[in-house]
C-alpha positions in Angstrom: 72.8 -9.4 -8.4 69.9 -8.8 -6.0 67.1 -9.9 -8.6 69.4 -13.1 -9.0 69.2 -13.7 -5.5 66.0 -13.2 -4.6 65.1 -15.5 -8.0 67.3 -18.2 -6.2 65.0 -18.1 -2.7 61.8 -17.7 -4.6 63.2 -21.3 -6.6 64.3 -22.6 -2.8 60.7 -21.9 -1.4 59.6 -23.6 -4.5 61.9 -26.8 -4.3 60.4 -27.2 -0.3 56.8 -26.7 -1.6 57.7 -29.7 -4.0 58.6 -31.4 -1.1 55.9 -31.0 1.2 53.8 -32.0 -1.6 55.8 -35.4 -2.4 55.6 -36.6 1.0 52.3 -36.0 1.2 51.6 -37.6 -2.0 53.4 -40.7 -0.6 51.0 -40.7 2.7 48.4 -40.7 0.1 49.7 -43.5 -1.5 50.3 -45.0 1.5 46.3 -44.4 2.5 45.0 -46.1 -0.2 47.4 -49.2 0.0 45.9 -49.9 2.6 42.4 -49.5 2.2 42.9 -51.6 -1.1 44.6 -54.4 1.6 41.4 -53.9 3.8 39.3 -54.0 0.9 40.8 -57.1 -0.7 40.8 -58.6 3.1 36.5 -58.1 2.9 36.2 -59.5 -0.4 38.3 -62.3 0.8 35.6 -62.9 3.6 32.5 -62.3 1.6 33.7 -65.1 -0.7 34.3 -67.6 2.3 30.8 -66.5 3.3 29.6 -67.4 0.4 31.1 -71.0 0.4 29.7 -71.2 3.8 26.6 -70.3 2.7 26.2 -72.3 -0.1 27.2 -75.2 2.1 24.4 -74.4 4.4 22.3 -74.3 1.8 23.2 -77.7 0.5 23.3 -79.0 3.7 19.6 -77.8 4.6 18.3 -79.6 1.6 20.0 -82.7 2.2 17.9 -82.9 5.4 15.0 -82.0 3.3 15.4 -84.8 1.0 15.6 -87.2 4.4 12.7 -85.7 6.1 10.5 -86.4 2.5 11.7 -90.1 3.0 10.6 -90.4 5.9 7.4 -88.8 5.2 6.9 -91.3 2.6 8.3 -94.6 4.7 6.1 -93.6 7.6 3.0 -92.4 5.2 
């Protein structure tokens, strides 16, 4: 009867290893939720940079076209 019980704690001590490691396997998960919601949030701004950027750029060679007319109107 003794080996029985001491089979039963050795399972017990098991099952609350188990346990320990589930809830820190869900804190992992939990970790890298949100760094993929950070990361997500960064792409997210890099593409509105880009826009922007692009816009800028558009923007700079619109004045460039206007600057080359008046170069030429004034030339």
């Amino acid at each position: 009867m003794a080996n029985l019980e001491n089979v039963v704690s050795v399972l017990e001590e098991i099952l609350e290893e188990i346990k320990s490691l589930n809830d820190r396997v869900d804190k992992i998960e939990d970790y890298l939720f949100n760094i993929k919601f950070d990361v997500d949030s960064i792409k997210d701004s890099t593409s509105s940079i880009d826009i922007n950027v692009h816009s800028i750029k558009l923007d700079v060679e619109t004045i460039d076209r206007a600057v080359q007319n008046i170069d030429i109107s004034v030339g």
